[in-house]
N, C-alpha and C positions, 0 to 999 in steps of 0.2 A: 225266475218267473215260470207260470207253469200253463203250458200249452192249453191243458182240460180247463183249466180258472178261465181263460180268455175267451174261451169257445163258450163256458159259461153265462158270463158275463155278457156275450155277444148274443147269444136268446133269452137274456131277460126284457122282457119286455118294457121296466121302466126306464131303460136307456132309450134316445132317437136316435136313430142310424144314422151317423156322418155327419152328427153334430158339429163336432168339432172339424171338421172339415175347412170349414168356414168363418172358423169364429177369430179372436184377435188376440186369442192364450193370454190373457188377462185373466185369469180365473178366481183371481182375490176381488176381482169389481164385478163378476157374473154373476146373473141370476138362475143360470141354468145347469150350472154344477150337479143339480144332481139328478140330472138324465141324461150326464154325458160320460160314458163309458171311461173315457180317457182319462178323464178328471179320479174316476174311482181306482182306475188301475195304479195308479199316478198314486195316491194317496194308498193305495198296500204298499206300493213297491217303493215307496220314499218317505214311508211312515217315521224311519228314525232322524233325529236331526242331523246327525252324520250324514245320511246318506243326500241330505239338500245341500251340501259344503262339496262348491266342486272341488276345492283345495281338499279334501279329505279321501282317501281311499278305499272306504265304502262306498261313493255315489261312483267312483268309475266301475267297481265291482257290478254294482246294481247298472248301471247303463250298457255294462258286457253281455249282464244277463237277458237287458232284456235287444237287445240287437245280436245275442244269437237266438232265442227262443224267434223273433219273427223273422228270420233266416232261417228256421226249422220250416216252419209254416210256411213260406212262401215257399220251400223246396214240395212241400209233401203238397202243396194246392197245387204248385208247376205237374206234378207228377198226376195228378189226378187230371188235370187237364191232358196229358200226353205230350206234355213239354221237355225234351231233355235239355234244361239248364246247361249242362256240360260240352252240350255239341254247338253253344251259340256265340260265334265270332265276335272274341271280346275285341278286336283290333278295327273290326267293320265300326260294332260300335262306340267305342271310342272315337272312330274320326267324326261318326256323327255327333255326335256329340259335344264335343269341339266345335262342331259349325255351328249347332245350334244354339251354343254358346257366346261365339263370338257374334251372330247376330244382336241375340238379344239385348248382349251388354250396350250396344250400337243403338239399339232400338233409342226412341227420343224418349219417351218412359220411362226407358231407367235410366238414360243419363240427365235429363230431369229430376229424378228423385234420387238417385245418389247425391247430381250435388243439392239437394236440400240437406241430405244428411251432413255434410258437411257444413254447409250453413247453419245449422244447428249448431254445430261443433261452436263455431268458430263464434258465435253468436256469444254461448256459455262461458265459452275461454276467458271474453273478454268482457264477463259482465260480476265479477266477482264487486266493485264497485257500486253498480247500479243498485245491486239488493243489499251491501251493506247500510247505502244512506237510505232504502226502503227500509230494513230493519231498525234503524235509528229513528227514523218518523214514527212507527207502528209502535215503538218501546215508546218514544214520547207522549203521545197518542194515548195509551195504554196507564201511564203515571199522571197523567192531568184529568184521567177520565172525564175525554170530553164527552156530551149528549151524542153530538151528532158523529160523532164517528165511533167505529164499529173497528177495532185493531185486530181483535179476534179474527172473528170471521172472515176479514180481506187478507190475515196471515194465511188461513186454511184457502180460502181461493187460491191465493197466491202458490200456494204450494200443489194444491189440485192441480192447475194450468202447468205446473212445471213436468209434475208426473207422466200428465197426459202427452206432453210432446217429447218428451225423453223416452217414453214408450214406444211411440211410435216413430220415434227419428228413424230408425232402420227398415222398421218392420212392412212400411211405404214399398220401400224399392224391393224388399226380399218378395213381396205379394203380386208386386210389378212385372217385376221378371217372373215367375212362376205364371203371370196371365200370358208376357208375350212368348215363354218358352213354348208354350200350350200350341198355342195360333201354329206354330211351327211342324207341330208334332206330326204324325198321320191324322188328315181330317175326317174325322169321325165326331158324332155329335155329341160323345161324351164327352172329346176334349174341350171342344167347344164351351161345352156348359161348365166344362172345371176353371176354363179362361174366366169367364162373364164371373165365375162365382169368386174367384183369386182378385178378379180387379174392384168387385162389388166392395168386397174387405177393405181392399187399398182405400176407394175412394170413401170408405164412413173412416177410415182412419184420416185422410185426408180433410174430414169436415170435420171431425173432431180436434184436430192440430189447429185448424184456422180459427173456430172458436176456441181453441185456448193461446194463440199465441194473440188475438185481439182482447181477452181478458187480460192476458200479459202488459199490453199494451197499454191498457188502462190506467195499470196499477203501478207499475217498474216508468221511471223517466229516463224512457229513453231520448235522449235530447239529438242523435245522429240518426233518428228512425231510423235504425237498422230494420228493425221489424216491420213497418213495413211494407220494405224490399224481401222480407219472407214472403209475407203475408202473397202479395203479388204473385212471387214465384208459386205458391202451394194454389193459386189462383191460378194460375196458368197450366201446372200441373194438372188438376182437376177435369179442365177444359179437355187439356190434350186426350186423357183414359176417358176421359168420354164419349170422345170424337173416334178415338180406337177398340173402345168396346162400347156399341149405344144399348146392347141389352143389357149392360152390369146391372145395373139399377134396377133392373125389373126380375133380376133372377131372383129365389128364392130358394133362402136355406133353410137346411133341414131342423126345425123345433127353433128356429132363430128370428124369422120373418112370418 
């Protein structure tokens, strides 16, 4: 990767600044790909299909490249600042960090949204069943061509609503904590706004999980309503990041809102 390309790339003006900042790296379902910086870099530097196989040893090559190239940069900005890197107590912070860590994890937020993500897990594990007798209706369905039913289409739902929460099964709690690590941080009002803007994420993933696990709901018989006791829980979650950030919602990001 090459230092001058990114410094490029960074004063053209059809990119929005810190686009991606915010957004929920879904970039196959974005509409804004192409004024966000990242996405373009992204698409040089992982142009070959090797290099998207993490099993393959090109994408580690191209992922070395580019984490030392912005380990270059962030030593020569330290140094333009008057920062010597070299003299700052890796051992101080380390324990900080550590604290700020085992907070977090504590926080009701993310142990709320971890165990979602496992409720997800355990949800899937155990529904290999449920979507083969959906899959059996939808083929019968399909061979009777009846009027009123639509096989197609409630397949494609079907599978949309899977995407969506398998998407974000993790991506919840990784936004979660990066809001409540923030709060922790030195209070300055940038951190501040990186909090509101990390939880802002969490909870449109949060409302997009809940309408697809109640499409789910619709479609899949689930006869133990497992879901939902999701559904409730991502209900409760919701609540909770709200109650803990009440500006997330009204922040606004950059080329996104």
């Amino acid at each position: 990767m090459d230092k001058e390309r990114i410094k490029k790339l960074a004063e053209d003006p059809k990119f929005t600044p810190g686009i991606y900042n915010y957004c929920d790296r879904w970039c196959e379902r974005c509409p804004h790909t192409s004024r966000c910086m990242n996405f373009a870099l992204s698409e040089e530097q992982f142009s070959d299909p090797q290099a998207h196989d993490i099993n393959n040893k090109a994408f580690w090559q191209k992922l070395h490249e580019v984490f030392q190239t912005t380990l270059e940069m962030l030593k020569e900005t330290a140094q333009e600042m008057g920062i010597d890197i070299e003299s700052i107590d890796n051992q101080d912070d380390s324990d900080y960090e550590k604290d700020i860590d085992n907070i977090t994890e504590n926080h009701h937020c993310c142990q709320a949204s971890k165990a979602y993500s496992q409720m997800v897990k355990n949800w899937f594990d155990s529904a290999d069943d449920l979507f083969a007798q959906k899959a059996n209706e939808l083929g019968l369905q399909a061979q009777l061509e009846l009027p009123a039913c639509q096989p197609q289409t409630e397949a494609l739902e079907l599978k949309d609503a899977v995407d969506i929460i398998r998407w974000y099964q993790h991506f919840i709690y990784i936004k979660l904590k990066r809001a409540i690590s923030g709060t922790l941080r030195d209070t300055i009002e940038e951190d501040f706004n990186d909090s509101n803007g990390s939880a802002k994420v969490a909870l449109i993933a949060i409302d997009r999980s809940i309408a697809a696990w109640s499409q789910l709901r619709n479609t899949v018989p689930d006869t133990d309503d497992r879901i939902l006791d999701i559904l409730v829980h991502l209900d409760r979650l919701r609540r909770i990041t709200e109650n803990t950030f009440p500006s997330a919602r009204a922040f606004i990001r950059p080329g996104l809102d």
